[in-house]
Residue, then its C-alpha position, 0 to 999 in steps of 0.5 A: x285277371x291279372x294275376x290269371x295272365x301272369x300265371x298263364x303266360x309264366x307259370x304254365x307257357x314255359x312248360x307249353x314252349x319246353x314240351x314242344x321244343x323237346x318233343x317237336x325237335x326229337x319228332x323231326x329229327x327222327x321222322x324227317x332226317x333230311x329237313x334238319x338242316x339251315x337251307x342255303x342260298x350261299x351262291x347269292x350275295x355270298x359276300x354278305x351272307x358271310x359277314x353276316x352270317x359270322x357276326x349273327x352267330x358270334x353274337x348270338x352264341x354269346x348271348x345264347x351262353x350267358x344267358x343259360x349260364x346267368x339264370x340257371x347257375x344256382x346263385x349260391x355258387x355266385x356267393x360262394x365264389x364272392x361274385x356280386x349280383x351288382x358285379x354279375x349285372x354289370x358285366x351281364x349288360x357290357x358283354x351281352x350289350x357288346x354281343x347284343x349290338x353284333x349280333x344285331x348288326x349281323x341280324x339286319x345284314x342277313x334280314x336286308x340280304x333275305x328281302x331285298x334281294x328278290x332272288x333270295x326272297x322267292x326262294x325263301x320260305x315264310x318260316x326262314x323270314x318269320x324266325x328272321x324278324x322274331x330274333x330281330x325283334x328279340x334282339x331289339x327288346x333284349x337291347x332296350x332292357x339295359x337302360x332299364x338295368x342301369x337303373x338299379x345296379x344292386x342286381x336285385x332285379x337279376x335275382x328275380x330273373x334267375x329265381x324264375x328261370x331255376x324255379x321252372x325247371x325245379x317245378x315251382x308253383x310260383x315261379x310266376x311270382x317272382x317277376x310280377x312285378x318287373x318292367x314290361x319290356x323284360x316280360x315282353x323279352x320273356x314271352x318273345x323268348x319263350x316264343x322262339x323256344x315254341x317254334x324252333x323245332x319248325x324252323x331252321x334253327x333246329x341245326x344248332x343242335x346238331x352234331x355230325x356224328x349221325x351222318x356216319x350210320x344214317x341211311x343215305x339216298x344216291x341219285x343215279x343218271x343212266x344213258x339209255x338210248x331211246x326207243x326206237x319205233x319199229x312202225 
């Protein structure tokens, strides 16, 4: 059984999560050009909403780049560039730790500034809080694992992760193996991980993958007022 859940939640739930977040994002953004977007309350607690807003994504974009580019370079560029798995893992935790931790503070102003404000809160859709609380939470379990790294600074473990995340996109039927037997609390990170993936063409988030270059021939709509004088009955 455990080895079937193993399977199931990173052997085949990654192809599941990758599907729909390539063809739910191509879906939306064809048929409802107008929905791609980030939404905004920015005339409410402006002030907060920019400093978190800031943080949040400065955070996030540099673990979102480190962690592309730590799992998917292949490892044989690392030994030819004589890069260490236990010099890689160090500055994996103290970069991504330092991004983690502002990314985190950015996360909570934005999530405070969401609920707390009850005129942020009626305005906001369930799928803007939902997203909100699942980057917090990942944030969270993101953090938690580099007490867990510290404990084996060889880079073993890392391997294992990279192993997993090339052997995914190469198509390895045990790519599930590679991790079985790793702390929870990466897999728990892991499935949260590939969770977001699942539901990012739903959310807001698709505007991360936007570029204005479509707005240049994308039909538009115009709003037009006219001032026509009433009707006046002739009874």
């Amino acid at each position: 059984m455990a080895g079937f859940l193993q399977t199931a939640l990173f052997g085949i739930y990654p192809y599941i999560a990758l599907t729909i977040l390539a063809v739910g994002s191509i879906i939306r953004y064809e048929r409802e050009p107008y929905t791609w977007r980030s939404g905004s309350s920015q005339l409410l607690r402006r002030r907060q909403l920019v400093l978190g807003s800031v943080l949040f994504h400065v955070g996030i974009l540099i673990v979102f780049f480190g962690h592309l580019v730590g799992l998917l370079t292949p490892i044989q560029i690392f030994d030819v560039l004589g890069i260490g798995h236990g010099f890689k893992q160090g500055l994996a935790i103290a970069v991504g730790g330092a991004a983690g931790i502002v990314c985190l503070i950015g996360a909570t102003m934005l999530l405070h500034r969401r609920l707390g404000d009850p005129r942020i809160r009626s305005t906001s859709s369930f799928g803007d809080i939902a997203i909100l609380i699942l980057l917090y939470l990942q944030l969270i379990l993101g953090l938690l694992t580099i007490p867990v790294s510290l404990g084996h600074m060889d880079g073993h473990e890392m391997v294992k992760f990279m192993s997993w995340a090339q052997g995914i996109f190469i198509l390895d039927l045990a790519a599930a193996d590679y991790i079985r037997d790793v702390h929870p609390v990466f897999k728990a990170h892991l499935f949260l991980g590939l969770t977001i993936l699942l539901v990012f063409p739903f959310t807001r988030l698709v505007h991360m993958l936007s570029a204005p270059v479509r707005y240049l021939w994308r039909p538009g709509y115009q709003v037009v007022r006219s001032k026509r004088a009433p009707l006046v009955s002739t009874k």
